[in-house]
C-alpha positions as CSV (number, residue, x, y, z in Angstrom):
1,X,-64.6,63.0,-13.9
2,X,-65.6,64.5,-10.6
3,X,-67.3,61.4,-9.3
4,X,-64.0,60.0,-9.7
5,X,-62.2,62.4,-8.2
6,X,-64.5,62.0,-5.5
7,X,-64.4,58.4,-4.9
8,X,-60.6,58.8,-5.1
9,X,-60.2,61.0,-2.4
10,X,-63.3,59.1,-0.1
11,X,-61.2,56.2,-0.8
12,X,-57.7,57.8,0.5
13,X,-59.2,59.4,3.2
14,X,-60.9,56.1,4.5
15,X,-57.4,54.9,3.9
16,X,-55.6,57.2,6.1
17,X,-58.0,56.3,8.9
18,X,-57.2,53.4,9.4
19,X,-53.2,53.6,9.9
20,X,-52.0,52.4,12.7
21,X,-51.5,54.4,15.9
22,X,-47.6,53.7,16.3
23,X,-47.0,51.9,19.2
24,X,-45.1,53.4,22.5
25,X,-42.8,50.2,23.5
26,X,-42.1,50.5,27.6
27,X,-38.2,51.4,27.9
28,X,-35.9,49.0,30.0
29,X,-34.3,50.7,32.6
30,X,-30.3,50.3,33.3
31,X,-31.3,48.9,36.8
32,X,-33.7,46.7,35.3
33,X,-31.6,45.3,32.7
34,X,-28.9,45.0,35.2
35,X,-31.0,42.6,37.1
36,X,-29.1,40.0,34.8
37,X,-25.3,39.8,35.6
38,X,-23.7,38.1,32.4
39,X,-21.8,39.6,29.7
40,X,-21.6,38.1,25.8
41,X,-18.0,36.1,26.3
42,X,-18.7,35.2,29.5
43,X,-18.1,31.5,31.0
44,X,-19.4,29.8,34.1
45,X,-19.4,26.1,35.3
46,X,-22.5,24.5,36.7
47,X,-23.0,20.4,37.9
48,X,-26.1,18.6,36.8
49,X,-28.2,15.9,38.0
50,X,-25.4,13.1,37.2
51,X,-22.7,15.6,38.7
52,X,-20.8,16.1,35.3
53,X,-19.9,19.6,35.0
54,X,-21.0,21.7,32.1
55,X,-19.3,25.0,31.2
56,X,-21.7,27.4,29.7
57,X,-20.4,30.5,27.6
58,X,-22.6,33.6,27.1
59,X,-23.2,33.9,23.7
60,X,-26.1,36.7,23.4
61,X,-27.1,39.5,24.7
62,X,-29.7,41.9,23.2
63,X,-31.9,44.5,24.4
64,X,-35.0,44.4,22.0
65,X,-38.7,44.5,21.6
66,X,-40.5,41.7,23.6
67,X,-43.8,39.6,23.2
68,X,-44.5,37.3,25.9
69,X,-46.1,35.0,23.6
70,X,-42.9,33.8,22.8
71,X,-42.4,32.8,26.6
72,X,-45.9,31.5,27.0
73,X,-46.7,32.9,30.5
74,X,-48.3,36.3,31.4
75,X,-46.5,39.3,32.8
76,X,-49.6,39.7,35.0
77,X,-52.1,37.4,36.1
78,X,-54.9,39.9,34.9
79,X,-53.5,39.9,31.5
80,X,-53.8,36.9,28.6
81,X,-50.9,36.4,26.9
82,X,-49.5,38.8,24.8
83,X,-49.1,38.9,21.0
84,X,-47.6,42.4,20.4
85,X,-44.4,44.3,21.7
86,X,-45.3,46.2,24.4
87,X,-41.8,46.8,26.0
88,X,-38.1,46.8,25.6
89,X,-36.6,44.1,27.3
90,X,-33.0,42.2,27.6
91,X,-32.1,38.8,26.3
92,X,-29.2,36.5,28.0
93,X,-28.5,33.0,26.3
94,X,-25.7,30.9,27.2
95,X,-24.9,27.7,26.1
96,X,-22.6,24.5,27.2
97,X,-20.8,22.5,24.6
98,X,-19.5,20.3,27.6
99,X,-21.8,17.0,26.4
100,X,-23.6,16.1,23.2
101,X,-26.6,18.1,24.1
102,X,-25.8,21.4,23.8
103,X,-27.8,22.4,27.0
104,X,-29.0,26.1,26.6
105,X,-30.2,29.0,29.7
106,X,-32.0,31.7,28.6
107,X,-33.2,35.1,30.7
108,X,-35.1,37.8,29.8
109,X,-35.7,40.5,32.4
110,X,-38.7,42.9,31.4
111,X,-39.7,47.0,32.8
112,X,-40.2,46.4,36.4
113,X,-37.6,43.6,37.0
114,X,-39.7,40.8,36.2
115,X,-37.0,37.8,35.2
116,X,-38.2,34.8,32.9
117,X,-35.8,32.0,32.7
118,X,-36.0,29.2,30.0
119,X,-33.4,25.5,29.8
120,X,-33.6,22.8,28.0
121,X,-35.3,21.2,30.7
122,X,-37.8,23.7,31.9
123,X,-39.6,27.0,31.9
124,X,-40.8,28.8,34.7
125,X,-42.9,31.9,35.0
126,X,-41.6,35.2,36.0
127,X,-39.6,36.0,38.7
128,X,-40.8,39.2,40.7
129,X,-37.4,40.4,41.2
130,X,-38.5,43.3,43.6
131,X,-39.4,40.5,46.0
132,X,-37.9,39.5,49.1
133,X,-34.6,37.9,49.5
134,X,-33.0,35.5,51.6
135,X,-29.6,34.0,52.5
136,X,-28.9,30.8,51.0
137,X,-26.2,28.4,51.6
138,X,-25.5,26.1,48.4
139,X,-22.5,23.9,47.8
140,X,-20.9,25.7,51.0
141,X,-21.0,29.1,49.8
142,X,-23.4,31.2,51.6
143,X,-25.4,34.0,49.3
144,X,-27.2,37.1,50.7
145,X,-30.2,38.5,48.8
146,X,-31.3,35.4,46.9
147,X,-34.7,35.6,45.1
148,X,-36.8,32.0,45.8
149,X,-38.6,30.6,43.4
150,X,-40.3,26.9,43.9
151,X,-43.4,24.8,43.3
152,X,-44.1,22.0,44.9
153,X,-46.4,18.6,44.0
154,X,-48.7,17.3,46.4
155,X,-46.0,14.7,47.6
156,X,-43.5,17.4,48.0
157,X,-41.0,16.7,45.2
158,X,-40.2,20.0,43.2
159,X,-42.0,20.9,40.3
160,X,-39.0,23.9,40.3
161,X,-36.8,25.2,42.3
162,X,-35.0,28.2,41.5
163,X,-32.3,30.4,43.6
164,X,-31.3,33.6,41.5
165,X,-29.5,37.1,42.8
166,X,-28.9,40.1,40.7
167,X,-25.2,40.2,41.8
168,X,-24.1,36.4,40.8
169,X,-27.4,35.2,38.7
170,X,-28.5,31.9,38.6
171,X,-27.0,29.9,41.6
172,X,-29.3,26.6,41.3
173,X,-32.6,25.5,39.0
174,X,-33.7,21.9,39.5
175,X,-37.3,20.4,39.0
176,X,-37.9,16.3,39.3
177,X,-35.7,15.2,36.9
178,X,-32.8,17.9,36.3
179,X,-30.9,20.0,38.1
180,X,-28.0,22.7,37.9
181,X,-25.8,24.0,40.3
182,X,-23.2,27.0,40.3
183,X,-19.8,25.7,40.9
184,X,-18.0,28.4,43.1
């Protein structure tokens, strides 16, 4: 009887050593969560590649756990991709029912205003959204503080290009075969 009350307390007290450490998630700050402008309801127009305009309603947004696995790209170069929630972050989707395709855009904005942004098209890395800005003039409206994001092929042609700003959001995306533009 007392070797198994032994062995039953060896074995819960292996047990117990090995629980989990709970894990601290990194909070989302207001300002960082701010960094994307849309609210659930919202509606904006954009004009593609074929100039047919598509009217994209806002039809989530969630502040949640976040695993960059399910973006694919790392928060930080020195970091592999992440399987785990490590922070809090905030989720945008809005979609367009203007044509047959149903075209989503999706942000995310993580601690330390890093912005992903996902289409049906494409996918880009982050954003570094405490980067510089510039002035941009698209479709005849000029914007001030405009984050740049582009890559380039060897023959010049855009993999992506990508004009965001934390007051008005995404102003243009386009990479060699699609494109979308903010109608003023």
């Amino acid at each position: 009887m007392k070797r198994h009350l032994i062995f039953c307390i060896a074995l819960m007290a292996l047990m117990t050593s090995c629980v989990k450490e709970p894990t601290i998630l990194l909070r989302l700050s207001a300002e960082d969560a701010a960094a994307i402008p849309y609210q659930k309801g919202q509606t904006l127009d954009f004009v593609n590649e074929n100039n047919d305009t598509l009217t994209f309603t806002v039809t989530y947004d969630e502040t949640k756990p976040f695993s960059e696995d399910y973006w694919e790209y790392p928060y930080n170069g020195k970091m592999s991709i992440i399987r785990q929630p490590w922070c809090y972050a905030r989720t945008v989707q809005m979609y367009s029912h203007s044509d047959s395709t149903n075209a989503l855009i999706m942000f995310t904005v993580i601690p330390e205003k890093f912005l992903y942004f996902r289409n049906n098209e494409m996918a880009l890395p982050y954003i570094d959204l405490k980067g510089e800005t510039q002035t941009m003039e698209v479709n005849g409206v000029t914007y001030e503080n405009v984050h740049v994001n582009s890559y380039t092929n060897p023959t010049g042609e855009y993999f992506h290009l990508l004009y965001y700003s934390e007051e008005v959001g995404l102003i243009a995306v386009k990479n060699q075969n699609h494109s979308l533009t903010l109608l003023p």
